[in-house]
PDB file with one MODEL, atoms N, CA, C and O in Angstrom:
MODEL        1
ATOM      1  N   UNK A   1       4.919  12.859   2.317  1.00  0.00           N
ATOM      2  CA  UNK A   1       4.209  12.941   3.588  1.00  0.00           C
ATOM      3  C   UNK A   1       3.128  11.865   3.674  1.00  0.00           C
ATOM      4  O   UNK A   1       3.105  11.043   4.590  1.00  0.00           O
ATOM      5  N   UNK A   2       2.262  11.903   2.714  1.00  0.00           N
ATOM      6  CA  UNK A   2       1.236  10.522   2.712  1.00  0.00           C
ATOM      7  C   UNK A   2       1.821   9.115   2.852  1.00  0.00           C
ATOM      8  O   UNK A   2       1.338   8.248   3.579  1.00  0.00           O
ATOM      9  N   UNK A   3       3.093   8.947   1.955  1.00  0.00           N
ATOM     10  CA  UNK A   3       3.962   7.483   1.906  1.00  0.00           C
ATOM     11  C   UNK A   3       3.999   7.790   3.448  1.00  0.00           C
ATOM     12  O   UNK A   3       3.723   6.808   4.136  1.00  0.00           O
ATOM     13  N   UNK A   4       4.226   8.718   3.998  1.00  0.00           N
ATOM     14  CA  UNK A   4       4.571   7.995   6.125  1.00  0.00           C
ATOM     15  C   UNK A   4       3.154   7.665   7.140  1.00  0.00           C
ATOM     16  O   UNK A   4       2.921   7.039   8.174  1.00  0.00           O
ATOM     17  N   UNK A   5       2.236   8.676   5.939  1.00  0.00           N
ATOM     18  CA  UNK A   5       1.582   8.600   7.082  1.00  0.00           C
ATOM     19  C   UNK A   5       0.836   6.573   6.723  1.00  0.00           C
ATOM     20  O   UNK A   5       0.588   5.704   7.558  1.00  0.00           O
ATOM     21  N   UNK A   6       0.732   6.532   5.503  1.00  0.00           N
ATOM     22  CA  UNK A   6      -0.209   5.319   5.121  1.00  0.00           C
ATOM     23  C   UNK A   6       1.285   4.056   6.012  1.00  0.00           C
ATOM     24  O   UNK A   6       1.243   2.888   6.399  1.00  0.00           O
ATOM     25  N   UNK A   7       2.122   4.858   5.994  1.00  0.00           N
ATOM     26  CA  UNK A   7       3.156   3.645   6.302  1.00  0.00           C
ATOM     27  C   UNK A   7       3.012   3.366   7.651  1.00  0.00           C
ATOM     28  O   UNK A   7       2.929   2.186   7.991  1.00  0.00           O
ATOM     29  N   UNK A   8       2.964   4.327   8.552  1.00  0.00           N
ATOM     30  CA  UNK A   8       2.744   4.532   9.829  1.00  0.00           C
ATOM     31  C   UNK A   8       1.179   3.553  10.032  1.00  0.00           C
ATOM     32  O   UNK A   8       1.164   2.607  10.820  1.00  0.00           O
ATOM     33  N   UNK A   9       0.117   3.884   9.336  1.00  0.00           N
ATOM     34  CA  UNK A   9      -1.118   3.465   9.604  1.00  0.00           C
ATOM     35  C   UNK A   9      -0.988   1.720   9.244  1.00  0.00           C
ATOM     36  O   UNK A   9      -2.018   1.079   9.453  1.00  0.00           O
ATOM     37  N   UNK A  10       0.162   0.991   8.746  1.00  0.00           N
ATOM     38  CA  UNK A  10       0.326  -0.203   8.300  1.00  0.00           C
ATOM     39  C   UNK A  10       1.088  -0.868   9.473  1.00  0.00           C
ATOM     40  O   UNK A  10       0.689  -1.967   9.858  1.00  0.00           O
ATOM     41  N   UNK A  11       2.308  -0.202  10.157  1.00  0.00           N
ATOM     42  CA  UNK A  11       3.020  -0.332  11.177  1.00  0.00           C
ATOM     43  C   UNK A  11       1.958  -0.749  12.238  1.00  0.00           C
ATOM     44  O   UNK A  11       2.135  -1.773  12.899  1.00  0.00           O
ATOM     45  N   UNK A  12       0.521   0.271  12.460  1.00  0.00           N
ATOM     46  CA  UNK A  12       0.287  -0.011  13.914  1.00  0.00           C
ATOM     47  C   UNK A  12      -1.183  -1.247  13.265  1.00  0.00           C
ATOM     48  O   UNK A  12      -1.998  -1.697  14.071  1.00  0.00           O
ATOM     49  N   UNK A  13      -1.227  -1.515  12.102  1.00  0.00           N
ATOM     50  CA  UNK A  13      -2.474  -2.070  11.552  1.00  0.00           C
ATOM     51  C   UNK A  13      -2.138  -3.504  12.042  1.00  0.00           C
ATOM     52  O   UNK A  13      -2.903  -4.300  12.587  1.00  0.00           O
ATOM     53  N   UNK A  14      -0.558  -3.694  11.666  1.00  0.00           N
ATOM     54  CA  UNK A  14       0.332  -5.046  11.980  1.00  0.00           C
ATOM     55  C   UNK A  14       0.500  -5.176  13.770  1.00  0.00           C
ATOM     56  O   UNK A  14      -0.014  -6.113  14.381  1.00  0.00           O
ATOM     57  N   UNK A  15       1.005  -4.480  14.206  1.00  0.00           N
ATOM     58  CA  UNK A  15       0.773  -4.485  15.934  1.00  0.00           C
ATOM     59  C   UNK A  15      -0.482  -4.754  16.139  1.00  0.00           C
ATOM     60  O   UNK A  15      -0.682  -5.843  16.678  1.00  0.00           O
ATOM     61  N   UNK A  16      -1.487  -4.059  15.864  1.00  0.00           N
ATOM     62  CA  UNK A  16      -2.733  -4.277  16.739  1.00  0.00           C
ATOM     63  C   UNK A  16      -3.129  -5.792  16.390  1.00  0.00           C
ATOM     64  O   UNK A  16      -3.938  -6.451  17.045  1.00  0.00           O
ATOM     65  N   UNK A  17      -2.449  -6.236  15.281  1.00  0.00           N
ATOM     66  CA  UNK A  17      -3.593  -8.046  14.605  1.00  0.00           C
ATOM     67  C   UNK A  17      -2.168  -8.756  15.661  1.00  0.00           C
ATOM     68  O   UNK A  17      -2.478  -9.415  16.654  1.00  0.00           O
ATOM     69  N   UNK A  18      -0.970  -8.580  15.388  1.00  0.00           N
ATOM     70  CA  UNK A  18       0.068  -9.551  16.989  1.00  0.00           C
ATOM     71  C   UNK A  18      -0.648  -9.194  18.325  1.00  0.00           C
ATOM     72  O   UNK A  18      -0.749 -10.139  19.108  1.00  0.00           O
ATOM     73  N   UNK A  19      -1.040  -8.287  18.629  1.00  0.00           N
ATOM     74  CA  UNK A  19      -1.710  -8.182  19.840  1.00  0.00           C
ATOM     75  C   UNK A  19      -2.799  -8.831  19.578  1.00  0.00           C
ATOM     76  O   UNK A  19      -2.953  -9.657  20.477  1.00  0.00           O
ATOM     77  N   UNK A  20      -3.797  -8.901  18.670  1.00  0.00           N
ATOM     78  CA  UNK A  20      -4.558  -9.836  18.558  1.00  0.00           C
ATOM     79  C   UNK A  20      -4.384 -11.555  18.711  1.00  0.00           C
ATOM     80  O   UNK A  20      -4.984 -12.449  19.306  1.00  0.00           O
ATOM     81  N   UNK A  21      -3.684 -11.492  18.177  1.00  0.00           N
ATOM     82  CA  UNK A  21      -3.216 -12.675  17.851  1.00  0.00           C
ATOM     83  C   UNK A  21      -2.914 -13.032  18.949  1.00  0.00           C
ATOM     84  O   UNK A  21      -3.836 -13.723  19.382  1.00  0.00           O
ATOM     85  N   UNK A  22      -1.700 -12.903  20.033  1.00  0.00           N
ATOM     86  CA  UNK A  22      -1.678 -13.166  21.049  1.00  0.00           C
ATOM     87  C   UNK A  22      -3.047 -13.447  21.983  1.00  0.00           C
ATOM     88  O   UNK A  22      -3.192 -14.512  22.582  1.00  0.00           O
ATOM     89  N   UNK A  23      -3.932 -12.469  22.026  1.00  0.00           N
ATOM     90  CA  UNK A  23      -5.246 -12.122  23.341  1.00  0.00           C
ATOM     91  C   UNK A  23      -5.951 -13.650  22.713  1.00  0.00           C
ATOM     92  O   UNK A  23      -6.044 -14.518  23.580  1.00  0.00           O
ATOM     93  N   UNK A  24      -6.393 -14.005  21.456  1.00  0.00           N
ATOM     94  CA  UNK A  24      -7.008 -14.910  21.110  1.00  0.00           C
ATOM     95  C   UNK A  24      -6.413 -16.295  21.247  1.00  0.00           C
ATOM     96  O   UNK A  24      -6.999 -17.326  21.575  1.00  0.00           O
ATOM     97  N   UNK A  25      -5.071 -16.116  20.918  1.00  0.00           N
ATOM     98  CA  UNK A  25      -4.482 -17.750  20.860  1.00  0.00           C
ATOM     99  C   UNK A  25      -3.726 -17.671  19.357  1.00  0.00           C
ATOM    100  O   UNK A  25      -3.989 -16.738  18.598  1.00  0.00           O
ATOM    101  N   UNK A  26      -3.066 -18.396  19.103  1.00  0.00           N
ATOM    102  CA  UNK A  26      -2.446 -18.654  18.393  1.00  0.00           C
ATOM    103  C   UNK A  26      -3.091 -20.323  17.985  1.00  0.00           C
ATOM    104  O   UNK A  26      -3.629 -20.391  16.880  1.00  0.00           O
ATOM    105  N   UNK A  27      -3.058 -21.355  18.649  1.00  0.00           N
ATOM    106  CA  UNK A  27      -3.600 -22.649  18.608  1.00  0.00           C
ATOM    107  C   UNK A  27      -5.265 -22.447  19.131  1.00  0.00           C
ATOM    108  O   UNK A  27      -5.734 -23.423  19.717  1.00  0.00           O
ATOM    109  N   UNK A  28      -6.012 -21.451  18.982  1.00  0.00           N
ATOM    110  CA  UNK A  28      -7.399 -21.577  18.845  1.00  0.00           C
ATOM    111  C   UNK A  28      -7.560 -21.413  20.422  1.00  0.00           C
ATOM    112  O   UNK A  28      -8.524 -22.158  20.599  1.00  0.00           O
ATOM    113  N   UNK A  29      -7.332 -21.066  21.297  1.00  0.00           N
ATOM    114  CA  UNK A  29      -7.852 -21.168  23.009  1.00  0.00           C
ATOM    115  C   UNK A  29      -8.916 -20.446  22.848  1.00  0.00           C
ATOM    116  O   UNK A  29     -10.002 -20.989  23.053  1.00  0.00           O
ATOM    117  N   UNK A  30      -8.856 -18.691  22.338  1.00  0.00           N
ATOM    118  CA  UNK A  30      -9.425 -18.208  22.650  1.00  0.00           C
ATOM    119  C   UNK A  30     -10.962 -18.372  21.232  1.00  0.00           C
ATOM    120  O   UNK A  30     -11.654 -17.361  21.354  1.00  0.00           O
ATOM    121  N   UNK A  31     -11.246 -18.833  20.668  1.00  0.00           N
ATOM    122  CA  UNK A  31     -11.844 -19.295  19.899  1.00  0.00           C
ATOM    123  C   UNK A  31     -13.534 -19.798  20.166  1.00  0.00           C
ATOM    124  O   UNK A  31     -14.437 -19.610  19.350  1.00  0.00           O
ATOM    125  N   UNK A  32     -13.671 -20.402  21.365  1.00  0.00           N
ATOM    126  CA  UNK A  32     -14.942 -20.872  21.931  1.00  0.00           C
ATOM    127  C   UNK A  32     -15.194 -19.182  22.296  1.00  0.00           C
ATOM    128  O   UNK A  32     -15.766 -18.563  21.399  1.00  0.00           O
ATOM    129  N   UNK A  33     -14.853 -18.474  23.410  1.00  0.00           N
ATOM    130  CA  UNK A  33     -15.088 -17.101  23.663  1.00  0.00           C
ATOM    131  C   UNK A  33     -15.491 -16.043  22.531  1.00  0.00           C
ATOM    132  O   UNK A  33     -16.546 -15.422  22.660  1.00  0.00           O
ATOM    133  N   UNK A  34     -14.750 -15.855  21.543  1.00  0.00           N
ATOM    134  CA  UNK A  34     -14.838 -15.046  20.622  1.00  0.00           C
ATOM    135  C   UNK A  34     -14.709 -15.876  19.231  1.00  0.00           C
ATOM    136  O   UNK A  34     -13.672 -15.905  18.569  1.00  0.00           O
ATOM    137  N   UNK A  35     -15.826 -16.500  18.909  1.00  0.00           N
ATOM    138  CA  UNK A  35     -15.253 -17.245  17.508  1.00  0.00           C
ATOM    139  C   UNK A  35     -14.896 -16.086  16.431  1.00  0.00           C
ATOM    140  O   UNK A  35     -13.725 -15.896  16.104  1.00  0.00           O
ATOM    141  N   UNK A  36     -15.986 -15.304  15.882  1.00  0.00           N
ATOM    142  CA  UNK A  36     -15.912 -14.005  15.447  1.00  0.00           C
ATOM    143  C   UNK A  36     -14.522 -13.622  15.144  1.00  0.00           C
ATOM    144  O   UNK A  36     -14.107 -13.528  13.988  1.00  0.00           O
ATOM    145  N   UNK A  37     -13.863 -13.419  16.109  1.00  0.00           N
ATOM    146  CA  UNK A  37     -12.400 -12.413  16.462  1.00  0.00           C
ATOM    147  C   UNK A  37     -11.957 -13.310  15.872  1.00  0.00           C
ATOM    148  O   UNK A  37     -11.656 -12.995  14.720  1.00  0.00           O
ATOM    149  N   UNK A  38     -11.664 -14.878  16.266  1.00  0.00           N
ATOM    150  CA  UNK A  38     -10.567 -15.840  16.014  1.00  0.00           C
ATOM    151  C   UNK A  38     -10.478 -15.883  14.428  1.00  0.00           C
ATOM    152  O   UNK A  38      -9.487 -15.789  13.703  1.00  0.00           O
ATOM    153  N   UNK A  39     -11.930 -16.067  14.085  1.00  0.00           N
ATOM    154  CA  UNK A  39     -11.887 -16.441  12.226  1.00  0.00           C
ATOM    155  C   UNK A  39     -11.138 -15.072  11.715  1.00  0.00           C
ATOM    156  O   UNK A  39     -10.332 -15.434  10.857  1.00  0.00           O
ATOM    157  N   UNK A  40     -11.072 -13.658  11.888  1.00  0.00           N
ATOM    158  CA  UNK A  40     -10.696 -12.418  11.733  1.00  0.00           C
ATOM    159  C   UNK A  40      -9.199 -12.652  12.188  1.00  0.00           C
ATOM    160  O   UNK A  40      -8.402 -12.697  11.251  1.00  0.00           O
ATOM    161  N   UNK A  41      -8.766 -12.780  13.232  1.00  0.00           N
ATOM    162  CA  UNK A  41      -7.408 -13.003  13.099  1.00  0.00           C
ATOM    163  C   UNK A  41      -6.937 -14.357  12.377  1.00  0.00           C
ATOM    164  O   UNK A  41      -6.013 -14.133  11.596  1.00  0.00           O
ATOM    165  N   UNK A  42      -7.359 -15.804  12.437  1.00  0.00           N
ATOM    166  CA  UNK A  42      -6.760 -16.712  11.738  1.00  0.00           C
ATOM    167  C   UNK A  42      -6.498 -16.275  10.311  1.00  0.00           C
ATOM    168  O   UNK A  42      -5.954 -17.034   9.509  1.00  0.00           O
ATOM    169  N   UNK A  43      -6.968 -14.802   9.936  1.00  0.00           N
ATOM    170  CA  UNK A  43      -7.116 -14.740   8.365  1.00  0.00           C
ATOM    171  C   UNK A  43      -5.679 -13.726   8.272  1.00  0.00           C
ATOM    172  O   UNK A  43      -4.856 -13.787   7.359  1.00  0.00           O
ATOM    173  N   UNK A  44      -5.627 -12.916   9.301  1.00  0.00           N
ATOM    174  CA  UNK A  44      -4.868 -11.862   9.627  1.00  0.00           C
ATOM    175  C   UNK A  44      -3.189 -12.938   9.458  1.00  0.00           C
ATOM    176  O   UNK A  44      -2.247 -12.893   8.667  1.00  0.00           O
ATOM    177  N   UNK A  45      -3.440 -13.595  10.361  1.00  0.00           N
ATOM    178  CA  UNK A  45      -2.118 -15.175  10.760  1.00  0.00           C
ATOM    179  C   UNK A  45      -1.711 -15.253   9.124  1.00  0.00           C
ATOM    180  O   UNK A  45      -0.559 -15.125   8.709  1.00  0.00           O
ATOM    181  N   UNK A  46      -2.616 -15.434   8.481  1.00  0.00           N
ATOM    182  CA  UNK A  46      -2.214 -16.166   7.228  1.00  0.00           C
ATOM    183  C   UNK A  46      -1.540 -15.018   6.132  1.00  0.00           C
ATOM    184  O   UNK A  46      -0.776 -15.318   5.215  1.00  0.00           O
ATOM    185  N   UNK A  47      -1.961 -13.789   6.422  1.00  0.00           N
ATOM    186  CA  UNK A  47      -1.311 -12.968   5.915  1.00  0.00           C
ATOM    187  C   UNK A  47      -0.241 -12.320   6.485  1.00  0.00           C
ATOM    188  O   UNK A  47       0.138 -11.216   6.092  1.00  0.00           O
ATOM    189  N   UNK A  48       0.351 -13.024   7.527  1.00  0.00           N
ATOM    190  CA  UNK A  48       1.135 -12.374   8.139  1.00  0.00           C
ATOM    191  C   UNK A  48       2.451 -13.699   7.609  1.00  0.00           C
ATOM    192  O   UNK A  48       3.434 -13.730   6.869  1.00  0.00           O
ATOM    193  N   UNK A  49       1.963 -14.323   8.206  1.00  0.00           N
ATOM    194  CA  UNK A  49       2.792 -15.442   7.217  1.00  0.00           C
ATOM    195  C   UNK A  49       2.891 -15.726   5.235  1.00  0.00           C
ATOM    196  O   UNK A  49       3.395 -16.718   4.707  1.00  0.00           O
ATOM    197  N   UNK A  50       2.428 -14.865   4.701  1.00  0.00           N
ATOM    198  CA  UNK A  50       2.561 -15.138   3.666  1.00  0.00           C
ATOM    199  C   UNK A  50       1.955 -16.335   3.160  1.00  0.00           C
ATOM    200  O   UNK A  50       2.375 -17.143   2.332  1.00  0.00           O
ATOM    201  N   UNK A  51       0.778 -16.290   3.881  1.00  0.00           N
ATOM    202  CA  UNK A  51       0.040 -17.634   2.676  1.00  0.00           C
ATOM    203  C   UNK A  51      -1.197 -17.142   1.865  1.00  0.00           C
ATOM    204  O   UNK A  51      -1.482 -17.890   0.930  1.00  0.00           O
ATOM    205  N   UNK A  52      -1.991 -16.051   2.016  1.00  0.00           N
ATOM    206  CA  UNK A  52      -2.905 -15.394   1.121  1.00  0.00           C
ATOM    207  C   UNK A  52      -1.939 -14.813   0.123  1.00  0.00           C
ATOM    208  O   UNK A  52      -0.709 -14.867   0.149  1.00  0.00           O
ATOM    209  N   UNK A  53      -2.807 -14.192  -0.846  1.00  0.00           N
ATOM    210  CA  UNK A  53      -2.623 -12.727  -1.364  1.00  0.00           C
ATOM    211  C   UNK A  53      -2.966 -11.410  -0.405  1.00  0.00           C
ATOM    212  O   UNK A  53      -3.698 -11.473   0.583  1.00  0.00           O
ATOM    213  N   UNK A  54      -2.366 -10.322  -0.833  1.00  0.00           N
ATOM    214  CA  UNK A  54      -3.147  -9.295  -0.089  1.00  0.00           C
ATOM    215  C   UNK A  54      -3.979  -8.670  -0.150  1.00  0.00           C
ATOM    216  O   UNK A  54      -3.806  -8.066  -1.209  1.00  0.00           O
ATOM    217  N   UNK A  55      -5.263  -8.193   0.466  1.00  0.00           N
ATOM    218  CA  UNK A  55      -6.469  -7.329  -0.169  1.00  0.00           C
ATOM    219  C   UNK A  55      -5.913  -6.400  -1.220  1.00  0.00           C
ATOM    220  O   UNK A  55      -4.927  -5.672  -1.108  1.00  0.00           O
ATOM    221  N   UNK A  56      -6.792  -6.562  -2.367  1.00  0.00           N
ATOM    222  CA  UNK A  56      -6.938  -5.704  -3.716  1.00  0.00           C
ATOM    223  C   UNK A  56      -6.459  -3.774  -3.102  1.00  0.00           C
ATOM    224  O   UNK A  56      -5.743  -2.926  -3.635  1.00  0.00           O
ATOM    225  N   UNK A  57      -7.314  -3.756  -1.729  1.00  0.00           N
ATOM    226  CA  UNK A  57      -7.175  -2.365  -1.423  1.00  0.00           C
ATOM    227  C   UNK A  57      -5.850  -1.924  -1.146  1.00  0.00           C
ATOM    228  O   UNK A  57      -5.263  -0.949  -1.616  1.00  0.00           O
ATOM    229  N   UNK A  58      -5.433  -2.813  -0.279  1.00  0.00           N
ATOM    230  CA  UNK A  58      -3.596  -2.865   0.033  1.00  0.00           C
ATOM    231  C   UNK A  58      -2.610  -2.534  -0.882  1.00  0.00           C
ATOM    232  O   UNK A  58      -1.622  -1.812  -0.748  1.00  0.00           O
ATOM    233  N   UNK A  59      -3.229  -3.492  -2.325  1.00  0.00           N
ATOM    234  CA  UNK A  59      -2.180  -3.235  -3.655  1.00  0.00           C
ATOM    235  C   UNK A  59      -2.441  -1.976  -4.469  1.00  0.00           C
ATOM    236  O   UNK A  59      -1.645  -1.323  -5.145  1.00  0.00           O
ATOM    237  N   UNK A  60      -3.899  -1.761  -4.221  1.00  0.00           N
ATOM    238  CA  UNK A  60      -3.891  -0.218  -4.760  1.00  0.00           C
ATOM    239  C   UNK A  60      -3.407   0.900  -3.815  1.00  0.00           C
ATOM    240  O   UNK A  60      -2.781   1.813  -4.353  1.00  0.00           O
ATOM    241  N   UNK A  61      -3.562   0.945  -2.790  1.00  0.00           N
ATOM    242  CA  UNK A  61      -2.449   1.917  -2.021  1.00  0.00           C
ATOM    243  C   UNK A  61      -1.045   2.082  -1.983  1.00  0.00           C
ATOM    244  O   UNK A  61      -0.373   3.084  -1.736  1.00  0.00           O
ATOM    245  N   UNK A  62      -0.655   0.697  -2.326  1.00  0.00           N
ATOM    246  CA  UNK A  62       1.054   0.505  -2.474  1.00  0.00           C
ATOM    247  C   UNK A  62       1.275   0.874  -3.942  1.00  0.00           C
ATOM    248  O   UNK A  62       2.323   1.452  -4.231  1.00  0.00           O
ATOM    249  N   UNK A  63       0.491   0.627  -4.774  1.00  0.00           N
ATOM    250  CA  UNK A  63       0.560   0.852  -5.916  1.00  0.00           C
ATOM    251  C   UNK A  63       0.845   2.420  -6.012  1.00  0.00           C
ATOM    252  O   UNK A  63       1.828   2.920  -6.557  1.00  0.00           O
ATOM    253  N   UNK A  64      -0.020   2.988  -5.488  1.00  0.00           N
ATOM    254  CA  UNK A  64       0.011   4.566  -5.436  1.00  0.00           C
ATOM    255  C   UNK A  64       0.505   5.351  -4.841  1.00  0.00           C
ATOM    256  O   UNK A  64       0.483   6.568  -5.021  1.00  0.00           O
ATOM    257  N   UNK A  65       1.191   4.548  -3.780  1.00  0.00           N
ATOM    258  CA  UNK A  65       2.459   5.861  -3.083  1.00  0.00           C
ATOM    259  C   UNK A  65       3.785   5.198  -4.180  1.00  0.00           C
ATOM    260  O   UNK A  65       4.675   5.969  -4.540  1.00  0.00           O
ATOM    261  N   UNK A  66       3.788   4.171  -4.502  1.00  0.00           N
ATOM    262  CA  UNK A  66       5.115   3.709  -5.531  1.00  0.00           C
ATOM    263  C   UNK A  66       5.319   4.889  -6.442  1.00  0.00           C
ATOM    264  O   UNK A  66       6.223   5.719  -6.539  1.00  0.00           O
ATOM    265  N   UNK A  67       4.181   4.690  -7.081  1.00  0.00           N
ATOM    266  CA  UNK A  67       3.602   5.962  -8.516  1.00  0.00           C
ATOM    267  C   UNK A  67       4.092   7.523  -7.700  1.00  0.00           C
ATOM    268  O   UNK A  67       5.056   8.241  -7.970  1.00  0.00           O
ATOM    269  N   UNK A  68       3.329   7.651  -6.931  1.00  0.00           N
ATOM    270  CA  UNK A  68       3.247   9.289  -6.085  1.00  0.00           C
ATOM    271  C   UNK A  68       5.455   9.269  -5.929  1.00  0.00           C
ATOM    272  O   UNK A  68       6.125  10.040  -6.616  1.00  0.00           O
ATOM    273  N   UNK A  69       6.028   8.382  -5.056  1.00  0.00           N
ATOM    274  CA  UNK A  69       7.112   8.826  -4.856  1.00  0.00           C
ATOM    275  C   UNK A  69       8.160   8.292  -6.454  1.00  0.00           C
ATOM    276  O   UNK A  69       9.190   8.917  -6.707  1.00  0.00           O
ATOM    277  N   UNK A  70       7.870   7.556  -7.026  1.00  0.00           N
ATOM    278  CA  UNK A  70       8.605   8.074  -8.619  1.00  0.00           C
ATOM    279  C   UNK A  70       8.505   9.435  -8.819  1.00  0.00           C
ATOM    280  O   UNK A  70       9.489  10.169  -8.914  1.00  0.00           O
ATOM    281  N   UNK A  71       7.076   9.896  -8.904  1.00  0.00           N
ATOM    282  CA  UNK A  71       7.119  11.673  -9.606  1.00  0.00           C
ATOM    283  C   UNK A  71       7.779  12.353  -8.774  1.00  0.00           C
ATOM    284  O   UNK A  71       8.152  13.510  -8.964  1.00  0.00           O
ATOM    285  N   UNK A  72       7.976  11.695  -7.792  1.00  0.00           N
ATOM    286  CA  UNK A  72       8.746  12.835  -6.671  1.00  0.00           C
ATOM    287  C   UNK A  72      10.192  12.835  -6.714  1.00  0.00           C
ATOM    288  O   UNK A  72      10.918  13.828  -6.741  1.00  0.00           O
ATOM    289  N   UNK A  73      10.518  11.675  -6.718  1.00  0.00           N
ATOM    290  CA  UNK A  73      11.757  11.726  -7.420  1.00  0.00           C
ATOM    291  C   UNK A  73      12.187  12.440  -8.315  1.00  0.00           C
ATOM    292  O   UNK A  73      12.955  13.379  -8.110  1.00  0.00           O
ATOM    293  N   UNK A  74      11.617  11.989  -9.794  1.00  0.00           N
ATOM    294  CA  UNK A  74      11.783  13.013 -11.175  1.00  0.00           C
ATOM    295  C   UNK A  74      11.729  14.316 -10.721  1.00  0.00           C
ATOM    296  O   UNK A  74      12.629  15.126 -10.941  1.00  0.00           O
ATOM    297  N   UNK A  75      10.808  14.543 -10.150  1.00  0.00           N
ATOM    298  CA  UNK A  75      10.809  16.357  -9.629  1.00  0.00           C
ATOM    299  C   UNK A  75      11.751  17.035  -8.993  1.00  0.00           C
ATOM    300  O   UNK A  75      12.072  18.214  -9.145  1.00  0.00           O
ATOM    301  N   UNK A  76      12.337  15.943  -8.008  1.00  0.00           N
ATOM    302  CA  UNK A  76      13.644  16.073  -7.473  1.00  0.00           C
ATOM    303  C   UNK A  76      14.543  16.239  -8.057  1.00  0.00           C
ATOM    304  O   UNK A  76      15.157  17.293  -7.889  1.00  0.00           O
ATOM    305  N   UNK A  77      15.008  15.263  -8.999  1.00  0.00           N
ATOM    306  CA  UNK A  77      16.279  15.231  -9.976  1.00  0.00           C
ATOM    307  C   UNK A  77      16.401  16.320 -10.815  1.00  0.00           C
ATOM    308  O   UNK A  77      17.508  16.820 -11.016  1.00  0.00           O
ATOM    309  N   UNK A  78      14.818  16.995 -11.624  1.00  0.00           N
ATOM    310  CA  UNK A  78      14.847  17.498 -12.638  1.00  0.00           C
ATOM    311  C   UNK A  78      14.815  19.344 -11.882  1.00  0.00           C
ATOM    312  O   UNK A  78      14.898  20.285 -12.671  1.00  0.00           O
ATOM    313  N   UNK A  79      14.744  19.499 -10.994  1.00  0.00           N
ATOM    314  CA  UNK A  79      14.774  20.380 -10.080  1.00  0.00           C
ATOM    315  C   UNK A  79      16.015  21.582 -10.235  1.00  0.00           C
ATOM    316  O   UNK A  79      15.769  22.788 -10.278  1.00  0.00           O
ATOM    317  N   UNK A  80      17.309  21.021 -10.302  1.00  0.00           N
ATOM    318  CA  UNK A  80      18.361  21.500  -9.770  1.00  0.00           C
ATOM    319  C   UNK A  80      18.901  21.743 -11.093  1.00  0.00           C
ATOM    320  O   UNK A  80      20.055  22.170 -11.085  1.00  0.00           O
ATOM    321  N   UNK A  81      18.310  21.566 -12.332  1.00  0.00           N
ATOM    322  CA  UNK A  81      19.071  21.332 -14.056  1.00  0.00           C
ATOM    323  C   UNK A  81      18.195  22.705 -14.654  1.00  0.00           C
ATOM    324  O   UNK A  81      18.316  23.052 -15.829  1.00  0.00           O
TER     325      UNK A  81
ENDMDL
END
């Protein structure tokens, strides 16, 4: 149940920074208006494209529904024996 919900909360985390992304510019337009926003999404861009790493917090959450749904598995399998 947590693996959907954190998955769900990643789904709309990614929509809301393309909607960002779009409202600001992609080539900097919106940038003079909101510099703020732009530096926050240009960072968002780069992780969306695969040129950062991902926040430390990201890998410990993925890390831990990985872990959480292994035991769930085993519990599963070992269940029915």
């Amino acid at each position: 149940m947590i693996v959907y919900v954190v998955a769900m909360i990643a789904i709309l985390a990614v929509a809301a920074a393309v909607v960002g992304l779009v409202l600001v510019g992609m080539e900097g337009r919106g940038r003079s208006r909101m510099p703020w926003l732009a530096d926050k999404f240009t960072r968002v861009a780069q992780h969306l494209n695969g040129e950062v790493e991902p926040p430390e917090g990201f890998n410990r959450i993925v890390g831990r529904s990985r872990v959480v749904h292994r035991e769930r598995g085993r519990e599963h399998s070992t269940a029915g024996h």
